[in-house]
Backbone as a chain_set.jsonl record, in Angstrom:
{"seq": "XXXXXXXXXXXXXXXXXXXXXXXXXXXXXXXXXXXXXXXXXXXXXXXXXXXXXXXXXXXXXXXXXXXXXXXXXXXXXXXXXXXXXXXXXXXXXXXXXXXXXXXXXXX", "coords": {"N": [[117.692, 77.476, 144.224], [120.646, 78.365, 143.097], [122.639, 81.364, 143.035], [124.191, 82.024, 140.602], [121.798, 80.979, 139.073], [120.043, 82.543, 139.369], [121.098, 84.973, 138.757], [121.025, 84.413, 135.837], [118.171, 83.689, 135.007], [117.197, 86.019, 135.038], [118.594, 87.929, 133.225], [117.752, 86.049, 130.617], [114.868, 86.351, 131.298], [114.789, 89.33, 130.614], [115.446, 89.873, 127.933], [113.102, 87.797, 126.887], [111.382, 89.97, 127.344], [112.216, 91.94, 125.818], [111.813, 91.193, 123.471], [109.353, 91.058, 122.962], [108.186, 88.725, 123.861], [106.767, 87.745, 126.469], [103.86, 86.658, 126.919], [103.621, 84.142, 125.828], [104.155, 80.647, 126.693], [106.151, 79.489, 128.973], [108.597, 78.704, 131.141], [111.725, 78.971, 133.395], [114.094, 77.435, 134.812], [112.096, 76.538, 136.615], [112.735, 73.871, 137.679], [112.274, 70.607, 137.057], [109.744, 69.356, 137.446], [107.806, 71.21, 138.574], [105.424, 73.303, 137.96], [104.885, 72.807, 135.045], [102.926, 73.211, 131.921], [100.991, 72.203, 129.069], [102.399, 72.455, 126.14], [104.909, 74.527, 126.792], [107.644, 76.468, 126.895], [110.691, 75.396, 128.203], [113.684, 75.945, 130.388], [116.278, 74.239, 132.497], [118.149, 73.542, 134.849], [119.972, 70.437, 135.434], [121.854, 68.901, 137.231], [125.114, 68.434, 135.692], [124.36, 69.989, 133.692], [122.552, 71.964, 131.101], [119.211, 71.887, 130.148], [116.966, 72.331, 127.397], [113.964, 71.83, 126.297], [110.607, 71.335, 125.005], [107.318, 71.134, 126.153], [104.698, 68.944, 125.454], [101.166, 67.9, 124.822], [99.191, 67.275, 127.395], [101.666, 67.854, 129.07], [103.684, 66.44, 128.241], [107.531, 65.877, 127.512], [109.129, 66.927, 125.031], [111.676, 66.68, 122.404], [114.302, 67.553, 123.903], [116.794, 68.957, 124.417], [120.327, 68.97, 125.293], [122.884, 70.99, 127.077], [126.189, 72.027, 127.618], [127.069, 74.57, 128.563], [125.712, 77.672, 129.484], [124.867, 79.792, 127.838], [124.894, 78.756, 125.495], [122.058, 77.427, 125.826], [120.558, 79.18, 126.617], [120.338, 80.676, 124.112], [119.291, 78.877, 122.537], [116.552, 78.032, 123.772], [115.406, 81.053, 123.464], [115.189, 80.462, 120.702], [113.998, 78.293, 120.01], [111.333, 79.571, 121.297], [110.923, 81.576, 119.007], [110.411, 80.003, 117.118], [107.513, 78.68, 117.74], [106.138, 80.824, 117.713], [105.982, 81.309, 115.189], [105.054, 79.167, 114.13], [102.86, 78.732, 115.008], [101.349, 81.471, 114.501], [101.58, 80.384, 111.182], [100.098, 78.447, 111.515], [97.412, 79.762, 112.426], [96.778, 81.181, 110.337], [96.557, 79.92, 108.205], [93.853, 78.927, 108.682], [93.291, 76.998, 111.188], [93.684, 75.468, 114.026], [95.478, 76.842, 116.783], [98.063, 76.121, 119.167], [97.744, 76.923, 121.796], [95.75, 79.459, 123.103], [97.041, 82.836, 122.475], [97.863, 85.925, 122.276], [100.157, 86.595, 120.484], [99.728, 84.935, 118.278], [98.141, 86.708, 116.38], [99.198, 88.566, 115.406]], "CA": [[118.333, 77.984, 143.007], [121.944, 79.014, 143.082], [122.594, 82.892, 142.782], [124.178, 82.077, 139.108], [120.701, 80.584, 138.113], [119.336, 83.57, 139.049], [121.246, 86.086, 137.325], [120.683, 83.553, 134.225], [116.995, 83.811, 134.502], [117.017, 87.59, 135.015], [118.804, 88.133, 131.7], [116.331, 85.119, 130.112], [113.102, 86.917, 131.16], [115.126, 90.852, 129.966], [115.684, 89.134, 126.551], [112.176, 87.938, 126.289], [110.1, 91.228, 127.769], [112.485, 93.102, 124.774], [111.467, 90.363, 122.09], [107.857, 90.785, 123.634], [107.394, 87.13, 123.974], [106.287, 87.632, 127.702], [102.639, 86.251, 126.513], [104.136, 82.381, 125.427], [104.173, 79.633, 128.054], [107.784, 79.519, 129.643], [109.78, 78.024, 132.437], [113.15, 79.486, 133.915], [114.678, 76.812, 135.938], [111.625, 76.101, 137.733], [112.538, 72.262, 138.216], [111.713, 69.967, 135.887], [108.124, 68.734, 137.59], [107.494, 72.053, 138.875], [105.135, 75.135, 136.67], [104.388, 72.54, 134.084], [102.014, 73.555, 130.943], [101.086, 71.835, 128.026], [103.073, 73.593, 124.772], [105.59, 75.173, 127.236], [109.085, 76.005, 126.437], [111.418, 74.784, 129.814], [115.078, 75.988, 130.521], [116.195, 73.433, 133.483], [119.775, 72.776, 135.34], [119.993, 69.443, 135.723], [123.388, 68.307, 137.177], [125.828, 69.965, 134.94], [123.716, 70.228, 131.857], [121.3, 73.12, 130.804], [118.153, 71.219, 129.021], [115.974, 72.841, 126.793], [112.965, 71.416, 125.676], [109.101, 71.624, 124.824], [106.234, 70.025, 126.423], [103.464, 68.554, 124.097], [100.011, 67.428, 125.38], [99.85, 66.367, 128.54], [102.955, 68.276, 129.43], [105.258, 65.082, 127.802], [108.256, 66.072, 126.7], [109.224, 67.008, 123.517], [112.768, 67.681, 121.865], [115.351, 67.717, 124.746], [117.949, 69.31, 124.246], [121.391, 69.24, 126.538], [123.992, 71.975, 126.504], [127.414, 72.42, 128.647], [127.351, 76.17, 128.191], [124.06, 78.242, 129.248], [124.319, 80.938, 126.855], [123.825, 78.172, 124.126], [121.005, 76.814, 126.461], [119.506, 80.478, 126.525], [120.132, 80.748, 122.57], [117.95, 77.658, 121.905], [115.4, 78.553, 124.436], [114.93, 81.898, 122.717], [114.559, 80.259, 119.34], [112.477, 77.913, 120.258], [110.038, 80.827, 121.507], [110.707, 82.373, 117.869], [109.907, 79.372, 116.294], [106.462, 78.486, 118.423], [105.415, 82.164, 117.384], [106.103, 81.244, 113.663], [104.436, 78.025, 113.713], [101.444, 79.081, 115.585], [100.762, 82.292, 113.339], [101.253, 80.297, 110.041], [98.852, 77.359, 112.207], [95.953, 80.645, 112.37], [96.73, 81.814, 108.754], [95.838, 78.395, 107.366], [92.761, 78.125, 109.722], [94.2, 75.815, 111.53], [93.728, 75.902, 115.494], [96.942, 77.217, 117.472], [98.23, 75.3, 120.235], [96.724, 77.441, 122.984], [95.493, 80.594, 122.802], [98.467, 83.7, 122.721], [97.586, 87.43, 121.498], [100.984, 86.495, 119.499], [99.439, 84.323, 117.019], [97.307, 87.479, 115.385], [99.857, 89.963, 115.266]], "C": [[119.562, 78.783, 143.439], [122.102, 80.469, 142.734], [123.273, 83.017, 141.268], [123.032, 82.281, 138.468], [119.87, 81.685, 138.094], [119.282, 84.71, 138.598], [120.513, 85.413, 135.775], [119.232, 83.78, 134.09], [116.365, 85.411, 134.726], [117.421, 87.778, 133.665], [117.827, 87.561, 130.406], [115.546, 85.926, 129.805], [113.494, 88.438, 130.455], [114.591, 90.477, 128.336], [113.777, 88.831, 126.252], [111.385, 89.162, 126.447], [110.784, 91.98, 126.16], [111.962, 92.694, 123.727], [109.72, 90.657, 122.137], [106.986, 89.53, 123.727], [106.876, 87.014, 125.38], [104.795, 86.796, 127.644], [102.845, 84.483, 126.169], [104.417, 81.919, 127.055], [105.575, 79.252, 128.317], [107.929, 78.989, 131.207], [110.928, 78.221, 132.637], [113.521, 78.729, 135.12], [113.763, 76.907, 137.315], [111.463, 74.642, 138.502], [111.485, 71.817, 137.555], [110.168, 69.814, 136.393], [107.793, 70.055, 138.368], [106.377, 72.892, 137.824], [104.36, 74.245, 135.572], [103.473, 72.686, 132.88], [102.181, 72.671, 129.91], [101.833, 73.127, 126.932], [103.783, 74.884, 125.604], [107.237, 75.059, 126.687], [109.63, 76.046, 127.892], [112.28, 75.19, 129.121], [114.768, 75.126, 132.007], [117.71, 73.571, 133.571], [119.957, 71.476, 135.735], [121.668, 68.434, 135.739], [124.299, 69.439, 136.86], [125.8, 70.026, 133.908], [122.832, 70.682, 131.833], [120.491, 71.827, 129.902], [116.717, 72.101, 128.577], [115.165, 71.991, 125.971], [111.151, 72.081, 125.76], [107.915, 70.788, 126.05], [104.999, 70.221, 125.557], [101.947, 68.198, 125.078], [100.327, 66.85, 126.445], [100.866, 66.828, 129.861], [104.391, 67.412, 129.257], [105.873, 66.083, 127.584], [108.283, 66.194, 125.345], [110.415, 68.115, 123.019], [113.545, 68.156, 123.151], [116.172, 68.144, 124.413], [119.604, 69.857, 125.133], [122.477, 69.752, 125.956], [125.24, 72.032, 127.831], [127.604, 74.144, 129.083], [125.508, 76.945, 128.355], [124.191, 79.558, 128.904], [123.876, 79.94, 125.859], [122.902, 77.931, 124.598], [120.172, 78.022, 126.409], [119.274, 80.486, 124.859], [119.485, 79.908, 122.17], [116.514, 77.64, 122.521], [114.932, 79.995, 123.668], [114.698, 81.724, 121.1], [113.824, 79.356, 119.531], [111.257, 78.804, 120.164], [109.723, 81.44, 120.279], [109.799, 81.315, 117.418], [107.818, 79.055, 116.297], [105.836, 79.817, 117.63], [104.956, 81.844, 115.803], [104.956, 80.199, 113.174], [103.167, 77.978, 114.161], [100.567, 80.101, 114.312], [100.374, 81.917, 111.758], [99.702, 79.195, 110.416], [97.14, 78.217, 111.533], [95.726, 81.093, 111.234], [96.465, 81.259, 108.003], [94.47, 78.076, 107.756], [92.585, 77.377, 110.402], [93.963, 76.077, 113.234], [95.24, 76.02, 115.975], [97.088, 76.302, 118.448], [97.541, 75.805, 121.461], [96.635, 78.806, 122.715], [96.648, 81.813, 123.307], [98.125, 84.852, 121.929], [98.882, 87.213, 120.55], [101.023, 85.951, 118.255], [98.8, 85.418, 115.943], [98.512, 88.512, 114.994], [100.779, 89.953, 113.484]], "O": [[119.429, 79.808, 144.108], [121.358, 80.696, 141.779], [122.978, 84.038, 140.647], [122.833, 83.165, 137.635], [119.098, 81.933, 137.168], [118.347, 85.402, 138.193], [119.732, 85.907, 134.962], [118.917, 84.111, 132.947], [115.196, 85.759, 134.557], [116.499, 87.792, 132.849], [117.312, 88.239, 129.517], [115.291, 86.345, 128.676], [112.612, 88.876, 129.718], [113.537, 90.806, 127.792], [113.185, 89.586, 125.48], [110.617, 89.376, 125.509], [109.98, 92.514, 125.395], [111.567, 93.521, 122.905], [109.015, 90.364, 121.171], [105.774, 89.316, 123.699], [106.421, 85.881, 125.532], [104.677, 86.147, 128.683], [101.893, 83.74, 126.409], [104.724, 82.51, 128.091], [106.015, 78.469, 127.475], [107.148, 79.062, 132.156], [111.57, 77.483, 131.89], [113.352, 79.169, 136.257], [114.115, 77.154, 138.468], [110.679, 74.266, 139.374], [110.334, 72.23, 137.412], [109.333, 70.225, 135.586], [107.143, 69.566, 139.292], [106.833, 73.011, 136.687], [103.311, 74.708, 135.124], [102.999, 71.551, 132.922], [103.318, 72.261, 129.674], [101.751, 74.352, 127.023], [103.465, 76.04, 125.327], [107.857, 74.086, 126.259], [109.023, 76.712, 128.731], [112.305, 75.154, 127.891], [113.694, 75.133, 132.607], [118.43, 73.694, 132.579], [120.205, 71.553, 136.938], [122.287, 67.745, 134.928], [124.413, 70.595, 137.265], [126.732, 70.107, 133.109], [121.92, 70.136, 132.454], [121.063, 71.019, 129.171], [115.742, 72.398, 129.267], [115.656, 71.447, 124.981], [110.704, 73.019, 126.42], [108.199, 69.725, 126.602], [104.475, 71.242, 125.114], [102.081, 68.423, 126.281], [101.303, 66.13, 126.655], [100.91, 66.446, 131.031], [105.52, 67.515, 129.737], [105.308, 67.166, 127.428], [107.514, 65.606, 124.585], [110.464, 69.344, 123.039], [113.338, 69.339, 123.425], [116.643, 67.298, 123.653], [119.827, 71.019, 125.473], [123.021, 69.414, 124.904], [124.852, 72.076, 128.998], [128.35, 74.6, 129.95], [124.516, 76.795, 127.642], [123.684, 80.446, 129.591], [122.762, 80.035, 125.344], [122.103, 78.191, 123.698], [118.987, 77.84, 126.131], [118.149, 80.318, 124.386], [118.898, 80.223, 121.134], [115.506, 77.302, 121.9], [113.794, 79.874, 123.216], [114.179, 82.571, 120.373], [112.677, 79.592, 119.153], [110.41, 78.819, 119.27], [108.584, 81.879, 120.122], [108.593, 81.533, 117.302], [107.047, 79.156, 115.342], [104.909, 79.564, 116.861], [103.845, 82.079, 115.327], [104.202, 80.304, 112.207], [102.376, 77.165, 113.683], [99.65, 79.787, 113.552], [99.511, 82.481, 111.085], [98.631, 79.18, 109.809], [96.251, 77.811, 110.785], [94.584, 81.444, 110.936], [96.076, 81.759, 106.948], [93.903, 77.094, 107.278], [91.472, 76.856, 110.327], [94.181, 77.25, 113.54], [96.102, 75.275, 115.508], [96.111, 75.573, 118.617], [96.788, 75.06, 122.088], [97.533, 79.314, 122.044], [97.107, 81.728, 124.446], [98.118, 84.639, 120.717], [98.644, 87.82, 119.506], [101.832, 86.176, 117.354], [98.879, 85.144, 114.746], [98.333, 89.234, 114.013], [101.395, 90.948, 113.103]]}, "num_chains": 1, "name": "protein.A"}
């Protein structure tokens, strides 16, 4: 990892500890087949394009998304994480099982 990527995922992980998403399943440019989790959100460098996406069951893919610019690549990675929170909590508020278990779904 290049000494950019690693300011970039120092700021990343600041950003989430303040949001308190530290508890959600994440990846900071640990290489794509690296860390893997089902219902993880991935930041990746690949080449010279940030990709943000999900992984679904399995750890497939899901929802790629390629950016030239990694502040937008951080800004979609941190809404992602919002969204996951959103869609989990309304998941438990319906009765509904969550994707994996996260003290963030009750709150």
């Amino acid at each position: 990892m290049n000494f950019n990527l690693m300011e970039y995922k120092k700021i990343l992980e600041e950003d989430i500890y303040l949001l308190g998403y530290q508890e959600l399943r994440y990846a900071i440019f640990e290489g794509e087949k690296n860390n893997r989790q089902e219902y993880q959100v991935r930041i990746e460098k690949n080449e010279d394009k940030f990709e943000v996406y999900m992984t679904a069951d399995r750890a497939s893919v899901m929802g790629k998304h390629e950016f030239n610019n990694v502040f937008d690549a951080m800004d979609k990675f941190l809404n992602i994480m919002q969204s996951r929170i959103l869609s989990n909590r309304r998941r438990v508020k319906d009765g509904n099982p969550p994707e994996y278990f996260c003290p963030l779904w009750e709150k």
